[in-house]
N, C-alpha and C positions, 0 to 999 in steps of 0.2 A: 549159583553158578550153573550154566548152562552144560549139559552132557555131548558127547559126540556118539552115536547110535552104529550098530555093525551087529549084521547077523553073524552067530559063528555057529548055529547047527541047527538040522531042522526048521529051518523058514526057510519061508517063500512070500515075496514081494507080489500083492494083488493091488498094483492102483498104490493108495492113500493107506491098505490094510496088511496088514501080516499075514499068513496063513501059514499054521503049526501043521508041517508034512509029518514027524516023527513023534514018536511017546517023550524024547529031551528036547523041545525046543530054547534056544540059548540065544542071548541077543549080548553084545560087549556095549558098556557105558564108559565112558571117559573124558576127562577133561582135555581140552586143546591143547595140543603142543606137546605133550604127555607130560604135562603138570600133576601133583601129587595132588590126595584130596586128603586135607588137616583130619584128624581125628574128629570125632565130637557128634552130636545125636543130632542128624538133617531129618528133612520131610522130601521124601523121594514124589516128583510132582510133574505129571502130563496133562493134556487138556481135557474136558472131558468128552464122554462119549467113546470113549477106546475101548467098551469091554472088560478092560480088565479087572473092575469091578465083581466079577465073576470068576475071576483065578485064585481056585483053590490050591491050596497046596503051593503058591510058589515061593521063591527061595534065590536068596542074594549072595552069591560068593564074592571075597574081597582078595584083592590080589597085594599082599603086603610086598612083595618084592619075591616071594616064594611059589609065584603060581598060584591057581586057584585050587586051593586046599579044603578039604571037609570042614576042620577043624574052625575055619574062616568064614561057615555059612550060616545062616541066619533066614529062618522063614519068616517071609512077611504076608503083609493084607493089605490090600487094598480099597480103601472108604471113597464116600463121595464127602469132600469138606470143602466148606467154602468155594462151591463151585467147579473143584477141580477132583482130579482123579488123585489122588493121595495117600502114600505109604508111610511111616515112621522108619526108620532106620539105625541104628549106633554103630560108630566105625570106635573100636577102641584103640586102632593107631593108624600112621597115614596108610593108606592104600596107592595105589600105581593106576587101579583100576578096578572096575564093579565087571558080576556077570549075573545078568537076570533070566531066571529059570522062569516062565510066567507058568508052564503047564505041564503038566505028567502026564499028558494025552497029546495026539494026535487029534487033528479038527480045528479047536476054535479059531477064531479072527478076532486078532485085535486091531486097532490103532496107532501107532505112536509115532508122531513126525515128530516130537518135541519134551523132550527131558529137562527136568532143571533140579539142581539140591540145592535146598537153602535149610541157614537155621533150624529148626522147628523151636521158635519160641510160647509156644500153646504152653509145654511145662514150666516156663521162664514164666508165665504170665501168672500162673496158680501158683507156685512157689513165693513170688513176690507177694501176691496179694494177700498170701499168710505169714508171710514176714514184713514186722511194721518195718524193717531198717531198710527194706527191699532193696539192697546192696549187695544179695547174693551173684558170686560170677555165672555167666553165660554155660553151661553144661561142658563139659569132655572137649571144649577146642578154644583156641585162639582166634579173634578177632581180627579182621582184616584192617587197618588201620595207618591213613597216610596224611604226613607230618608236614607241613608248610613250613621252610626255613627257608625261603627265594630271598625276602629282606632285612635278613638277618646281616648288620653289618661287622666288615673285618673285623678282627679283635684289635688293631691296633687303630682302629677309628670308631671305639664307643660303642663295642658291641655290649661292654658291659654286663647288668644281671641278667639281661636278656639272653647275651649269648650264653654265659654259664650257666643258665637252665635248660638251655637246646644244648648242651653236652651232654647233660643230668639228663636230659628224653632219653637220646641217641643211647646212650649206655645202658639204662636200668630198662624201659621201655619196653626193649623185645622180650623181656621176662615174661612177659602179662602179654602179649598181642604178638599178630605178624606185621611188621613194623619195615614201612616206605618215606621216605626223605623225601622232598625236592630240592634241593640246593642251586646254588647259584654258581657261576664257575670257579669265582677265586676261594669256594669253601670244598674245593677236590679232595686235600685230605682227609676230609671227612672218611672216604671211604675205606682207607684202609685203618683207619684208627677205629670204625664201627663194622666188621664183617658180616653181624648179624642183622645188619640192616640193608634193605636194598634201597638206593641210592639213585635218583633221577636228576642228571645235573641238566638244567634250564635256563633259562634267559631272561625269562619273566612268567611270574605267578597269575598267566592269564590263563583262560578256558584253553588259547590253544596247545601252551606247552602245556600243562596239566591234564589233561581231556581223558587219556589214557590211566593217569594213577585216581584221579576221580571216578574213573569208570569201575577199575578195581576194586576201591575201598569198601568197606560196610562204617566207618568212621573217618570222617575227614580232621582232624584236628589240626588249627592256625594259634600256632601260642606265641604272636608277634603282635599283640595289642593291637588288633585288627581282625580284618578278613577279605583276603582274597581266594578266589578270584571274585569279580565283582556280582556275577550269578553263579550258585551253583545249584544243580540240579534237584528236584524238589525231593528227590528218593535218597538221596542222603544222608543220613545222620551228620550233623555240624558239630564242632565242638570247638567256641574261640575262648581264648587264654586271656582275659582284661588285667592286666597288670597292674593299671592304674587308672585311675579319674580324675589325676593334678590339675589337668584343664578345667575341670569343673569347681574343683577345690579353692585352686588360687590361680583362674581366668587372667589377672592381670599380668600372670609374668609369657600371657602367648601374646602374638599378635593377630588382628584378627582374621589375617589370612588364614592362620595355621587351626585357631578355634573354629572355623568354620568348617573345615576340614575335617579335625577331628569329630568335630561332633557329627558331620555326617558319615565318619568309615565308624567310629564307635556305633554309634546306630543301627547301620546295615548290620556291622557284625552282633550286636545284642539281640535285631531283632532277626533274625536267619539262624541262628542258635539253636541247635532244641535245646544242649544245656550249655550252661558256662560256668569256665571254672575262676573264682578268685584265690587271690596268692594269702590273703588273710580278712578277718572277719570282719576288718575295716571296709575293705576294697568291700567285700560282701555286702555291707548296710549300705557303702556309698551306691551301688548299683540298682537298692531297693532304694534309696530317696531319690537317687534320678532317673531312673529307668521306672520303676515298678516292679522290677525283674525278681524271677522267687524260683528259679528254675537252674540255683546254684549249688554248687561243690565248691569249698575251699580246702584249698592242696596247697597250705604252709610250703616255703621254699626251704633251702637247708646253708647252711655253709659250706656251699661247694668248693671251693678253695683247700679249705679243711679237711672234708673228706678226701679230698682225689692226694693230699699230701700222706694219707695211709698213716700219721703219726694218733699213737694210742695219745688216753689222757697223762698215761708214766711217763711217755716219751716226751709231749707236748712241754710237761713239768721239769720233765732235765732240760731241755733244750732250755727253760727261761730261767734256769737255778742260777745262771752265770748273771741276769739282767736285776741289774742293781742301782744306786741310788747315781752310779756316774754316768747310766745308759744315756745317752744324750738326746732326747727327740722324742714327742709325738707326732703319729702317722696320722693322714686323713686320704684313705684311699677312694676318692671319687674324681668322676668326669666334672667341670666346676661349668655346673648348670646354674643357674639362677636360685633355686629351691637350693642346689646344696650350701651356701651360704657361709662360702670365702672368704669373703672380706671382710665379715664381722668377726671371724674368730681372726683373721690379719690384726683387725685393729684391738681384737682384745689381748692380743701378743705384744703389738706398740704402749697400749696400757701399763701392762705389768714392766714390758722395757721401765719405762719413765719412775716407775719404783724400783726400782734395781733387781727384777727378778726376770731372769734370761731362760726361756723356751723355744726352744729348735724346733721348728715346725716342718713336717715332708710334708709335699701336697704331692700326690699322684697323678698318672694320667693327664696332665693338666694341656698336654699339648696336643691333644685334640679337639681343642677349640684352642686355636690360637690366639684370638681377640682376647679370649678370655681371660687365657695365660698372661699376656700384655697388663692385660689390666691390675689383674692381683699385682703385678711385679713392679706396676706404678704405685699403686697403693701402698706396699709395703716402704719403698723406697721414700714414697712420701712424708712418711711416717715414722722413716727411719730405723725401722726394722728389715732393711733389705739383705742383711748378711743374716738373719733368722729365721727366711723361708724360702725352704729350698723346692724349690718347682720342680719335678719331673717328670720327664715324659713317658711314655706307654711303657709298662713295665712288663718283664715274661711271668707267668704264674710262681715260678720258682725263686726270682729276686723278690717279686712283692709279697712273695712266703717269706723270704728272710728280714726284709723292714719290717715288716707285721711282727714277725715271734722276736722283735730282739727289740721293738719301741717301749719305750717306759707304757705306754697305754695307747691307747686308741680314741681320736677325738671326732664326733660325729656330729657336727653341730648341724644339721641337714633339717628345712623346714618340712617333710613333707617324706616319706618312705610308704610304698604300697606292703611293703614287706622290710627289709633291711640285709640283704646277703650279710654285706662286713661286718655285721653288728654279730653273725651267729659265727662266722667266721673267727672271730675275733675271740670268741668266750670259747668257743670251742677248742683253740689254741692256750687259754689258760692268760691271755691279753685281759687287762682291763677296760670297759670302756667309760669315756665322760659323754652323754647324747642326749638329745633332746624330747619329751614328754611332749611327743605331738602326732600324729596320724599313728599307723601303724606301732609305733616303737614298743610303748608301754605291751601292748601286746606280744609281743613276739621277746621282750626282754627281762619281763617283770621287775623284782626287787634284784636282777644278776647285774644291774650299771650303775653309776651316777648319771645324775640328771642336772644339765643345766637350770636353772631357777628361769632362764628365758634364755632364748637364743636368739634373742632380736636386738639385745643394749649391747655394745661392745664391753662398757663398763659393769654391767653385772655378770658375762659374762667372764671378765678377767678373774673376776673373785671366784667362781668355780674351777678356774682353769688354776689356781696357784694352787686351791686347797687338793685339787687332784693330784697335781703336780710333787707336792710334800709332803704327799700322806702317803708315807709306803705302807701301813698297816692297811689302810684303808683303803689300799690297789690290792694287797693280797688275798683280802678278802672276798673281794668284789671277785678277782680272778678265781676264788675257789668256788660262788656261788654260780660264776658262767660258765664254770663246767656242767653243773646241773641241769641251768636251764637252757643250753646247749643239745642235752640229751632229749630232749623234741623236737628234732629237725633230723632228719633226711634226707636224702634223694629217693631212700626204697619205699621210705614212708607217703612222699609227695606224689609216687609212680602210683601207688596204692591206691590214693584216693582219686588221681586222672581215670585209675583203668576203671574205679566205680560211676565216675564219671561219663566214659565210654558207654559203660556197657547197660546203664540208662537212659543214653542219648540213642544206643540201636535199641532197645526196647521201646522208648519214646515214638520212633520212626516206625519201628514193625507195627505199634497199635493203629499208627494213621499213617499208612503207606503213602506219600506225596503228598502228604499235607506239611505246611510250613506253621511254625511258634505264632501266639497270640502276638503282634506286636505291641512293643512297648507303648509306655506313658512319658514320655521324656517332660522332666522340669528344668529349663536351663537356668544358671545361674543368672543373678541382678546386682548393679549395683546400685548404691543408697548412700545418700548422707554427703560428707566434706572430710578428707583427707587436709591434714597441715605437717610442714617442714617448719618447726621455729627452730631457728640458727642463733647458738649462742655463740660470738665469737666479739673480738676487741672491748672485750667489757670495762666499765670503770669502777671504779672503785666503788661509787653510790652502786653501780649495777649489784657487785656481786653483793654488796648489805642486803640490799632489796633481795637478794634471791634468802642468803639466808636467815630474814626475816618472814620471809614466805615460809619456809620448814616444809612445805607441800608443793609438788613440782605440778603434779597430775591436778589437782586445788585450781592452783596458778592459771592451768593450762584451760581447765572447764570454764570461769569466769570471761577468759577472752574472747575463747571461742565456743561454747556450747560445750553441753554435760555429753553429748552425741557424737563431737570428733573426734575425730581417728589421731592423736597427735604422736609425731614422730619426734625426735629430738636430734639437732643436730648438731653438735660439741667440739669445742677447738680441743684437741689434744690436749694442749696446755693448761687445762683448767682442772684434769686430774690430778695434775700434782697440789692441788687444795683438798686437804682430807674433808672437810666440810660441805665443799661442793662437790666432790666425788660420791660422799654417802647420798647427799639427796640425787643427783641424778641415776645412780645405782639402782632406783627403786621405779623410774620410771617406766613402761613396756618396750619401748623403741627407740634408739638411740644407733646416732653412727657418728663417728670420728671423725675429721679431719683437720687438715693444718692451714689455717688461716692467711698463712703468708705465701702462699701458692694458689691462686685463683684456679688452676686445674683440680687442685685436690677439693677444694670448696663444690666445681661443679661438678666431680665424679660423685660428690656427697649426694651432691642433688637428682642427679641422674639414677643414683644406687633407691633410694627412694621412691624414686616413679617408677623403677621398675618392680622393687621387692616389697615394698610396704606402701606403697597405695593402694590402697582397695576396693576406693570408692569412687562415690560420682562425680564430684569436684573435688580440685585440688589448691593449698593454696601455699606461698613459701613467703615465711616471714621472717624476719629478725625480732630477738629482746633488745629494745632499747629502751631510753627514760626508764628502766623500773620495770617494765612491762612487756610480755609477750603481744604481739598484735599492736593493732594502733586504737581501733573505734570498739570493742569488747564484742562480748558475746551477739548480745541483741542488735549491732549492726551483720555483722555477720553471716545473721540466722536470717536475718531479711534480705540481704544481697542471697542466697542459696534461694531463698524461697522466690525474689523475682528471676534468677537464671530459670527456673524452673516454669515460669510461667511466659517468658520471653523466647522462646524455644531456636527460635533463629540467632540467639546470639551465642558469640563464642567464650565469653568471656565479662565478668562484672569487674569495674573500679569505682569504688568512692568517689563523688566528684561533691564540694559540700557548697558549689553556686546553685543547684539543683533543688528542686520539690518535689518531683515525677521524675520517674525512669525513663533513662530515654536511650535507644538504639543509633549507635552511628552507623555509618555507611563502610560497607568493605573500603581501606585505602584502595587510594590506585597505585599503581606501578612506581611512579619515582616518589610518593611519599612513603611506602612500602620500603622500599630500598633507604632512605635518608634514616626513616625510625629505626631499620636494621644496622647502619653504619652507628650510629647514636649510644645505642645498646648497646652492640657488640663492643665499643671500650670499656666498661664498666663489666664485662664480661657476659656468660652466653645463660645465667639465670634469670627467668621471670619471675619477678617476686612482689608481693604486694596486691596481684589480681587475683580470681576467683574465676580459675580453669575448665572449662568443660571437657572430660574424661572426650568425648565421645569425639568430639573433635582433631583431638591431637592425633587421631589416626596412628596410632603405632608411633610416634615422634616422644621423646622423650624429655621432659625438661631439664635443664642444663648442659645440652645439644646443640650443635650447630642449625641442625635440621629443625630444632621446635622454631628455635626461636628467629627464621626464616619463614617459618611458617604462620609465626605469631603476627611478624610483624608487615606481613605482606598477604594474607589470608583470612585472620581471625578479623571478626565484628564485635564490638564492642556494646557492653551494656555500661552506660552514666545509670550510680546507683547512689540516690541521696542519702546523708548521714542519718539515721532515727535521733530527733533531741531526745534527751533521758530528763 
């Protein structure tokens, strides 16, 4: 921080120099505006050549609010270091203002146009380098340290864990630092719910509203899975918050506008970082296999919900001593994104319907994506569980406290969590949970949940969902072990490890003053291989022998199509009520529901699938007929893949068995485009039977209006002869 200069005894102004008239020469130091100066051990620091290199005897009074007192002084010395004229200093609490005594004589000349205090991190750097954790705090003061929350959205439009960890800043935060917001206008109350925080409400997270608390800071911290503004200054310390890598994880549920996107703001912000922090040790490895990145903190998030409800683990326990075997409902409190994965715990509730076993399902938040909403509510309805799932909308902390502590348990079937707030939430409240053994989870929940066996088959799914649903012992217990592992998460705990965080990211900076992070090694994701949809639906009666004569679904499924496909399963409702074919389909990895007699539900099946479990290069959608999944087996297949892959202009392969060589048709034109689209569209809006190229369909979905407009007036075709066996 820069000083403001004032003789107050004794000097005389010559030119550029000072000149000590009396035996007390006295100069006043001060910060602008008569701002306070923090406590903590600075380096008193002028340019060189001033002389004062040569003052003996001088001496620093601090003005705590009492005047410049004896009591309050401090002789110093003055070195030549690194270039400059340099003092050490310790203020042991704020001061108003410095007085510097440089001489006890009359005579010498010094210099000084220019004052500054900073740090003095020289003892930060010797201290570390003998401590291997090198995690010790910054000496006697708080850190200047300003908070990016511009794009943080409302809480009732999906601000979600994001925004209840920008509460958890905002609160715990100023403990450990001097702590600056930027906010956006409609987050005003921020300010009076946080006093300890000062508060800059802006417009946008660019350099120019910004300009000013970037200027301020010694820490800039963005913990909105990003980093704005788009440059910042290279003297800096940076610090972004990566929440998550889903995009990288499971690429196909973005589109490629938005992958694009992300991967170049994750970028800037990974590489502009000096450090970063992940939310768990997951998030942590995924940033070293895509990034390279090694320049990490992970700061566990907490069950904020939990916490700010101030209920002990006795109280948490009374309050659920009343929820008993008649409580009606499990809760699922998410935004219903793609990953949190809706509609297969929908249809695994249509399942257990169909065997007489009734689950009241809440789904939260669900009306911030209204498409979305729509759709579950078709689904269910389709499926005939529409009186068993009750949709609601943005909920206030304090009702979705009370569906939480008063549900039979807590249903998390969520493909993908960087962390899991309602999962600590949940245990923490003395809730059971039923979740899913997949990114984050196991980590953050150990042996305190049940685990679904998969959260991809609607049908094995259901059998997790009734055994949770009847086993009150085996909620109680579960609820006793989430207290425990509950008690590893906080907010003061997560504050703890951002400020070590901080306070390595200004030491990082103080070693290489404007220097910027090595950048990263970025590996994006690929895909590879053949996705399939085989649809089991109006089966006959040879069908269903043939199936359980098979006894092996996954068997079945490798012989048609390759030991390498990705096979999904897609099941007429009605065929669970066959305990035979239910066990085997049970055992399958992918499976989704629907109801045959409804062409909409067939292609929301279809559609559910391209978006959530394809994952690869090609995709193909079939039906079991005659006996068999597919039509020409494996080794046709695998050679229709292998010439799409050599054919590179085409959009798509079919069988054609006049043929001997592959051959490429011509893009349709315009009214045959349209005639094949009219043709189609009776028989409904799925492609089925070809061999898709992923890269083509441009964000279009199969079982769509838009694919299959697309298909049939866009795509080029590959003729792919049958292999004789």
């Amino acid at each position: 921080m820069r000083l403001t200069i004032r003789p107050l005894h004794d000097l005389q102004r010559d030119g550029d120099w000072w000149l000590a008239t009396g035996d007390d020469p006295q100069l006043l130091l001060a910060r602008p505006f008569g701002r306070r100066i923090a406590a903590g051990r600075y380096r008193l620091t002028a340019e060189p050549g001033t002389g004062l290199e040569e003052a003996a005897g001088a001496e620093l009074y601090a003005d705590t609010g009492q005047g410049f007192r004896a009591e309050e002084c401090q002789p110093i010395r003055f070195d030549w270091r690194d270039g400059e004229t340099t003092a050490v200093i310790v203020l042991d609490r704020p001061v108003r203002r410095l007085r510097l005594d440089p001489f006890e004589r009359a005579g010498p000349r010094f210099r000084l146009r220019r004052v500054t205090l900073q740090a003095d991190l020289a003892e930060v750097r010797t201290a570390r380098a003998e401590d291997r954790t090198a995690q010790a705090p910054l000496p006697h003061r708080r850190l200047r340290v300003a908070l990016n929350l511009v794009r943080l959205l409302p809480e009732n439009r999906g601000s979600g864990g994001a925004g209840r960890l920008a509460l958890a800043l905002l609160a715990h935060l100023p403990r450990r630092v001097e702590l600056r917001a930027a906010i956006p206008p409609y987050w005003t109350d921020l300010i009076a719910r946080f006093p300890e925080v000062g508060f800059s409400v802006v417009q946008s997270d660019n350099n120019v509203d910004l300009r000013q608390l970037i200027a301020w800071c010694e820490c800039y911290v963005d913990p909105l899975n990003g980093l704005r503004p788009t440059t910042i200054d290279p003297r800096v310390a940076v610090i972004s918050l990566v929440l998550d890598l889903q995009h990288l994880r499971m690429p196909w549920l973005f589109a490629q506008a938005d992958m694009k996107s992300r991967v170049a703001e994750y970028s800037y912000a990974i590489d502009r970082s000096d450090r970063l922090v992940a939310i768990s040790a997951y998030e942590r490895d995924n940033l070293t296999a895509f990034y390279g990145a090694d320049r990490i903190t992970v700061a566990h998030l907490a069950g904020f919900m939990a916490e700010d409800s101030g209920l002990s683990e006795d109280e948490a326990r009374n309050r659920r001593a009343g929820i008993g075997e008649g409580d009606p409902y499990l809760v699922y409190p998410a935004v219903p994104w793609p990953h949190k994965n809706h509609e297969i715990l929908v249809q695994a509730v249509a399942v257990l319907a169909r065997r007489g076993v009734r689950i009241p399902l809440v789904l939260t938040n669900t009306a911030s994506r209204p498409a979305a909403r729509d759709r579950l509510a078709q689904v269910a309805a389709a499926l005939g569980v529409g009186d068993s799932v009750d949709l609601r909308p943005f909920m206030s902390e304090s009702e979705l406290l009370d569906l939480v502590t008063r549900a039979r348990g807590l249903v998390f079937p969520s493909l993908y969590e960087g962390f899991g707030i309602p999962l600590v939430d949940a245990m923490a409240l003395g809730v059971p949970v039923l979740t899913t053994r997949t990114s984050a989870v196991p980590e953050i929940c150990g042996d305190a949940v049940a685990y679904f066996a998969t959260a991809a088959n609607a049908v094995a799914m259901a059998d997790d969902l009734e055994r949770f649903w009847t086993d009150a012992e085996g909620r109680r217990h579960l609820a006793a072990k989430g207290f425990v592992q509950a008690r590893h998460f906080s907010s003061a705990a997560m504050v703890g490890k951002l400020a070590e965080a901080i306070e390595a990211a200004v030491f990082a900076k103080a070693s290489a003053p404007g220097g910027l992070p090595v950048p990263s090694r970025f590996s994006p994701p690929r895909y590879a291989g053949l996705a399939v949809f085989v649809i089991y639906a109006d089966l006959t009666p040879a069908d269903r022998a043939a199936l359980r004569e098979a006894g092996d679904i996954d068997a079945l499924h490798a012989a048609a199509f390759g030991g390498e496909a990705d096979v999904t399963v897609g099941l007429e409702i009605g065929l669970v009520d066959d305990p035979d074919l239910r066990a085997l389909f049970a055992r399958t990895r992918k499976l989704i529901c629907f109801d045959p007699a409804q062409s909409s539900s067939r292609e929301a099946a279809v559609e559910d699938f391209s978006l959530r479990y394809d994952h690869r290069e090609f995709q193909l959608i079939t039906a079991f007929r005659d006996g068999r999944p597919g039509f020409h087996g494996a080794a046709a297949v695998e050679s229709a893949v292998m010439a799409l892959r050599l054919f590179g202009d085409a959009d798509y392969a079919e069988f054609d068995p006049r043929i001997q060589d592959c051959a490429v048709d011509a893009v349709p034109d315009e009214g045959a485009g349209v005639l094949a689209y009219d043709e189609r569209r009776r028989d409904g809006l799925v492609v089925a039977d070809a061999i898709l190229r992923r890269s083509s369909a441009d964000d279009r979905r199969n079982g769509t209006v838009p694919f299959l407009s697309r298909f049939c007036t866009g795509y080029r075709r590959l003729r792919v002869p049958i292999p004789r066996v």
